[in-house]
N, C-alpha and C positions, 0 to 999 in steps of 0.2 A: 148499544151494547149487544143485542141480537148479531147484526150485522159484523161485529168485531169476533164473535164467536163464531160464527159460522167459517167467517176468512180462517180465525188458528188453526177451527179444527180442521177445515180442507187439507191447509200446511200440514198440519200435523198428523192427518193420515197418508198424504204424498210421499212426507219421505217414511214414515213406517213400514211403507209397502214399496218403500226403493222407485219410486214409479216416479221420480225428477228429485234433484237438485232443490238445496236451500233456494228461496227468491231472494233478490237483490233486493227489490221492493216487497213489502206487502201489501200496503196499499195500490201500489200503482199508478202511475200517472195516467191524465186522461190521454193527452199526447206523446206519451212515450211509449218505448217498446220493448221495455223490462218484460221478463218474465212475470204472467199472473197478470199484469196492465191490459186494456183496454187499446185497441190499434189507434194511432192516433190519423190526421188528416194526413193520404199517400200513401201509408200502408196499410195491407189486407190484413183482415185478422185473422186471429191465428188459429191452427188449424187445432179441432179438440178431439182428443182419445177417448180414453176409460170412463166414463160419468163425468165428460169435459175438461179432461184435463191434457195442457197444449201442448203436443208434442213435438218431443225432441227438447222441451224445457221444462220448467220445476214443477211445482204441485200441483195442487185442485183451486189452486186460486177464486176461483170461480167458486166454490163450496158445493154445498150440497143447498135445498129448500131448504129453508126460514123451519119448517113444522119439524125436521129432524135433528135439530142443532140444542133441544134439550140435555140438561145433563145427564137426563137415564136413557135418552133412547142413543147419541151417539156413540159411547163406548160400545155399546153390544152392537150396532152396525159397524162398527168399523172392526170388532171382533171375527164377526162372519165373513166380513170381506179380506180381513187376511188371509184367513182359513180357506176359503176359498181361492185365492191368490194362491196359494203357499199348496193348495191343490195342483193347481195347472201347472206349476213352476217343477213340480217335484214328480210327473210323469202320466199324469192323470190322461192328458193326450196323445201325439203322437211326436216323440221325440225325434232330430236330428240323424238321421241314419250315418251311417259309417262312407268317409269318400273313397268311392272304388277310384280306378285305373282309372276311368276317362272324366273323374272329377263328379260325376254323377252321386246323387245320394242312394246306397243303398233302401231298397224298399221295404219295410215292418209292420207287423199286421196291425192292425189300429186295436186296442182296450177298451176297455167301455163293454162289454159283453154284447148283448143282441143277437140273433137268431144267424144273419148272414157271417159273423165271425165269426161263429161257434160252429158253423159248419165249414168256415174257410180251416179253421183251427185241426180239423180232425184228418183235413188231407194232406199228406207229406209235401214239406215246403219242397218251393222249384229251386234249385240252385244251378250254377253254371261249373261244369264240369268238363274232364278232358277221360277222354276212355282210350287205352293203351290195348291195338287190334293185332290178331296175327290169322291171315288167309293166306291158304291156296285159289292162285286165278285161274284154275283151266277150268273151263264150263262155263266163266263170266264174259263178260262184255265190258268187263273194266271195275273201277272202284264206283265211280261218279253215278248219282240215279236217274234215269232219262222220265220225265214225269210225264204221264198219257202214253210212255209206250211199253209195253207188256212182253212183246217180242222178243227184245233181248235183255235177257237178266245180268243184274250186276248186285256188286258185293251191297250197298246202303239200300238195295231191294229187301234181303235177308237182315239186316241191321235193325231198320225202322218197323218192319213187322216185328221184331220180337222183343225191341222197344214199348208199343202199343198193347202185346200181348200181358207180358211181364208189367203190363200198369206203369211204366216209369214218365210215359208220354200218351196226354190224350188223343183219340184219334183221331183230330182234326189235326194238329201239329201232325201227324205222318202223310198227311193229304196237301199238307203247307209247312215243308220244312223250314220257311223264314220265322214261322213261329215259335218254334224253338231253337233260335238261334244257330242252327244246324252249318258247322263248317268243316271240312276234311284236308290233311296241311296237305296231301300229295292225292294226285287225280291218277292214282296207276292205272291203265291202261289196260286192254284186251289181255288176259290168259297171262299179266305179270302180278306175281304173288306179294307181301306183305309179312314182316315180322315184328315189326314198329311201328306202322300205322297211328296215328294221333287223331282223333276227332274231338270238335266242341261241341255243347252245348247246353242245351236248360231240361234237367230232369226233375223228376219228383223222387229225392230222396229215400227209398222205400228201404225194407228192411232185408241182408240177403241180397242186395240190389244185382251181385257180378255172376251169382247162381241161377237167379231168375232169368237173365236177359240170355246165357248159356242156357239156358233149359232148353229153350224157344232160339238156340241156331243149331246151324248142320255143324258137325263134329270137326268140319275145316275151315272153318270161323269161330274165333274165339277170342272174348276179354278178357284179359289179362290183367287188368289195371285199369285204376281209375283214382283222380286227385280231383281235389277243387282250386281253382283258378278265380282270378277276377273276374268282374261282373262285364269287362268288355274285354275280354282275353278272345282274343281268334285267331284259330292256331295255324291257317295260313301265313296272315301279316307278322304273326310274330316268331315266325322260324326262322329262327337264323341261315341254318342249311340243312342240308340231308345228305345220306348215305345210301347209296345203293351197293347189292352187289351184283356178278352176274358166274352164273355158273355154266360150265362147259367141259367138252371132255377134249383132253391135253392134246389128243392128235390132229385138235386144230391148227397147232401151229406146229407143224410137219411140214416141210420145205414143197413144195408141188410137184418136184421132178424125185420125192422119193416115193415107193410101193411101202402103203402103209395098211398094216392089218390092225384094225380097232382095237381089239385086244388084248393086244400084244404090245402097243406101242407104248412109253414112258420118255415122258421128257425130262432130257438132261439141263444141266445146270445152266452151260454156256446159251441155249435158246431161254432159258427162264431169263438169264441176267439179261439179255437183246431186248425181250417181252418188257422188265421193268424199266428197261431206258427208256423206253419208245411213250409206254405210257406215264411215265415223268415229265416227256416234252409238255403235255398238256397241262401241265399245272400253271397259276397264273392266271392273268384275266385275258381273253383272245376272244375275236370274234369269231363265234362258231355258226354264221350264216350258210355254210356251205355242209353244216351237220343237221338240218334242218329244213322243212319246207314253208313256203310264201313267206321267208323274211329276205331282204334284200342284203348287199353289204355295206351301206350306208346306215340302216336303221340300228338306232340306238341299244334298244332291245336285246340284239344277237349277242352283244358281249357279256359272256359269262365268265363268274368267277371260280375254278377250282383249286380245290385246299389240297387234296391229295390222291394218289391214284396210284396201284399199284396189283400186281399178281402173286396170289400166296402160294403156298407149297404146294403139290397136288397131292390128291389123297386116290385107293382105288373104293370104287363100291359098284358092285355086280358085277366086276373082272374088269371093269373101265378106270381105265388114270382121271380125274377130271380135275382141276382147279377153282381157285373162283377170284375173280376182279374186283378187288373197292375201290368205288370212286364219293370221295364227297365233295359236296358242290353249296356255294349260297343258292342254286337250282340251276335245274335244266329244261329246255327246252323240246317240245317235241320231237324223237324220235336220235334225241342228241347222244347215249350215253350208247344206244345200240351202233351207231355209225362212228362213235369214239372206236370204240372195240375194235369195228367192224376193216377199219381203214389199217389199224394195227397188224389185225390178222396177214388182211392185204400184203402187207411189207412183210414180214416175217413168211411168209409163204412164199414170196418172189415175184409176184405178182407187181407191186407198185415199189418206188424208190424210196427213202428215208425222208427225201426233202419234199415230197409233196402233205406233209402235216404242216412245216409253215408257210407255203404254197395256198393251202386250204385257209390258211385266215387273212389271205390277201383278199383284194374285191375281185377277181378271177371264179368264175364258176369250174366247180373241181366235183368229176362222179365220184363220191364216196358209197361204200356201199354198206346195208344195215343189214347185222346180225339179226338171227331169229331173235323173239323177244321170250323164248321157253325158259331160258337161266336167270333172266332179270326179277332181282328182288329186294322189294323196302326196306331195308337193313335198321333205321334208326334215323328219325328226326332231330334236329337240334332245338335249342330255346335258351342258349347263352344268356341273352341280355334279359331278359324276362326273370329268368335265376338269379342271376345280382341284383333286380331290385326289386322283386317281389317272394324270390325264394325261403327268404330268413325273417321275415316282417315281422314272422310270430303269426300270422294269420292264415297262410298259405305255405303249399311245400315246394321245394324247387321241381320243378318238371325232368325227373330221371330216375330210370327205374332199373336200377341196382337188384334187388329185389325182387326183381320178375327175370331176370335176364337167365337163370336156370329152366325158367316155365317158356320163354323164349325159344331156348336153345332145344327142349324137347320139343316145341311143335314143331321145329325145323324137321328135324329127326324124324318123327311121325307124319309132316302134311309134305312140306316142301320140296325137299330133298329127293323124298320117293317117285313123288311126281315129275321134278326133268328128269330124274335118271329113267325111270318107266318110260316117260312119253320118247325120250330123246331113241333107248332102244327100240320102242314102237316104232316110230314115225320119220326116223333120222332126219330132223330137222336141219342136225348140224351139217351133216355129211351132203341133205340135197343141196343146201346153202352154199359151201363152198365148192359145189359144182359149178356154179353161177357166174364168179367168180372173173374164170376166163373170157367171161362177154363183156367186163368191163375194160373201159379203155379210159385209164390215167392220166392223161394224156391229151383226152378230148375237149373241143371247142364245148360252150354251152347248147349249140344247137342239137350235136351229137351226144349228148349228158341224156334232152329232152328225149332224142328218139331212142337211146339206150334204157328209159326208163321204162317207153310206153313196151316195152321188147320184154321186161321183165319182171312187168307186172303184174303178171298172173304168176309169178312163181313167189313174189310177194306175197301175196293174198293166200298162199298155202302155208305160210310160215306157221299160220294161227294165233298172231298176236299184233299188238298196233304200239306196242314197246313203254315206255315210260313219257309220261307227260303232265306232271305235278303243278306248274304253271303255264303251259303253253297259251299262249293267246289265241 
């Protein structure tokens, strides 16, 4: 009788607490392999959970000891052991986190109080975020931060100190930018500025967060914007393309055999409409090995995709005509979007012929030559695909900033703008550049490319910029 009670009640608290299936058996055979049986001869037995009961099959078959199987003490244990049960089930530990992007489970503080989560509790969670930047680069050494070296300053120099300062990131994470997942979608270059800038990573939350980290930058770096992203969102791999533009003053493309006063000059319609033909050839996917250094015309790599390319109106500011170039691209390559331009200019001036632009995407080495890099600037990253499937989840916002694009449009106004037109009057970038010019030869063999280069290298190097380079290898 003992023994018959002790089997129901096992049943009978098994399936109470959902923890298996009715048995087939209740007794059990000695050699069989019902659920709640005993392993017979050949098979192992079977493997026991909760207070022995076999899993992945029905109940407590097994029971509990002989001395608890009374009529008054098993009700009120099997009470406490719901209750208990129906504890952990209902959140008492640490629940299922949410599956981000890469399938991973979101991480949650664990409950239960205790001294080390009460102290995790009071510091602003880490989340993963994307910050919407807009700089001027003259004075830098590019976007990208050289670690150990002090010498030359760049923009994520300024960035991560005042990251650290403003509290948003501890300061071992600014000593070890892998620790906070730290990614930048475009690597701009020496002295080329920023209006759309995208960066990732993992901050602390804080309160005020876009005031603080502005407090602690110079007045020509600025956030503008900030969303939360997935937990594996990195906002190189998932850029669709980018936009750049490049700014210049109109009497660059003034024919070479006429006498042209700065000025004074304005370009008319008929050289605009030349300008936008020329850079329309390039739209498409071509290999632009010959727009670029140490890639071959074999390697994979050099073929880029661009979406569109084109010269807008020109506008005057400080008695100069200047214009400005958009090109977007799924990316460019080192020094690619400067020698797009630059090979334009060429033909429009008289310098080079129309057919060496598909000439240039043969395997033929062709001297193209690169603009200064003083007008080149980060117009606007993409994130297409990222937006149709995470943009409207409900948990996340599409990556596009509507809404900033007024606060945009003045720091142009105020950082960028002032700066080529300032530096370009200073320093006539443009003007020593297309001096240059007649030392190249269109024309020439690669060997004569090589010693055409090393001839005008130092006049390179006065340019004061190393151009655009968002993925270069």
């Amino acid at each position: 009788m003992l023994r018959w009670g002790a089997r129901a009640w096992g049943w009978g608290w098994g399936r109470g607490l959902g923890l298996g299936a009715r048995p087939r058996n209740v007794r059990g055979g000695r050699g069989g392999r019902e659920a709640g049986g005993e392993a017979g001869p050949g098979h192992p037995a079977p493997q026991r959970g909760l207070l022995g009961a076999p899993r992945g099959g029905t109940g407590l078959a097994a029971g509990p000891p002989p001395e608890l199987c009374s009529p008054q003490v098993a009700p009120s244990m099997a009470e406490g052991l719901r209750a208990a049960a129906a504890k952990r089930l209902s959140g008492g530990g640490e629940g299922p986190g949410r599956p981000e992007e890469n399938g991973r489970q979101s991480k949650r503080l664990k409950g239960g109080g205790g001294e080390e989560e009460e102290e995790q509790g009071k510091k602003s969670p880490k989340r993963k975020i994307v910050l919407l930047m807009a700089y001027s680069g003259k004075g830098y050494h590019g976007m990208q931060r050289n670690m150990g070296s002090s010498q030359f300053k760049t923009i994520e120099d300024d960035l991560v100190s005042a990251l650290v300062q403003s509290g948003c990131i501890p300061e071992n994470h600014g000593e070890d930018m892998k620790k906070m997942s730290f990614q930048r979608c475009a690597r701009t270059d020496k002295g080329v500025s920023a209006a759309g800038q995208i960066v990732s990573l993992k901050v602390r939350l804080i309160d005020d967060i876009l005031e603080k980290i502005n407090n602690h930058l110079p007045s020509h770096i600025r956030i503008l914007g900030l969303k939360r992203v997935t937990g594996g969102f990195n906002s190189k791999n998932k850029c669709d393309a980018r936009t750049y533009s490049y700014m210049l003053p109109t009497f660059t493309f003034a024919h070479k055999d006429e006498d042209v006063q700065e000025e004074a000059y304005r370009l008319n319609n008929e050289t605009l409409e030349r300008v936008n033909k020329l850079l329309a050839c390039y739209k498409g996917t071509h290999n632009f090995h010959n727009f670029t250094s140490q890639k071959g015309p074999k390697d994979p790599s050099a073929k880029r995709y661009i979406m569109e390319m084109y010269c807008g109106e020109p506008f005057v500011r400080e008695n100069v005509e200047f214009a400005v170039i958009k090109v977007k691209g799924q990316s460019f390559m080192m020094h690619q979007i400067r020698k797009m331009i630059g090979l334009v200019i060429a033909i429009v001036k008289g310098y080079a012929a129309e057919s060496i632009i598909e000439r240039s995407w043969g395997e033929e080495k062709v001297d193209v030559p690169k603009a200064p890099g003083l007008g080149l600037v980060l117009e606007r990253v993409h994130f297409e695909k990222y937006n149709r499937r995470f943009g409207n989840d409900g948990l996340h916002e599409p990556l596009e900033w509507t809404e900033e694009e007024e606060k945009i449009a003045v720091f142009k106004e105020q950082y960028i703008y002032p700066t080529i037109i300032n530096t370009e009057r200073e320093e006539k970038s443009m003007m020593n550049w297309l001096s240059t010019l007649s030392i190249h030869d269109f024309n020439s063999s690669a060997a004569e490319v090589q010693a055409n280069n090393k001839n005008s290298k130092n006049s390179s190097d006065l340019e004061g910029s190393d151009g655009c380079g968002d993925d270069s290898d």
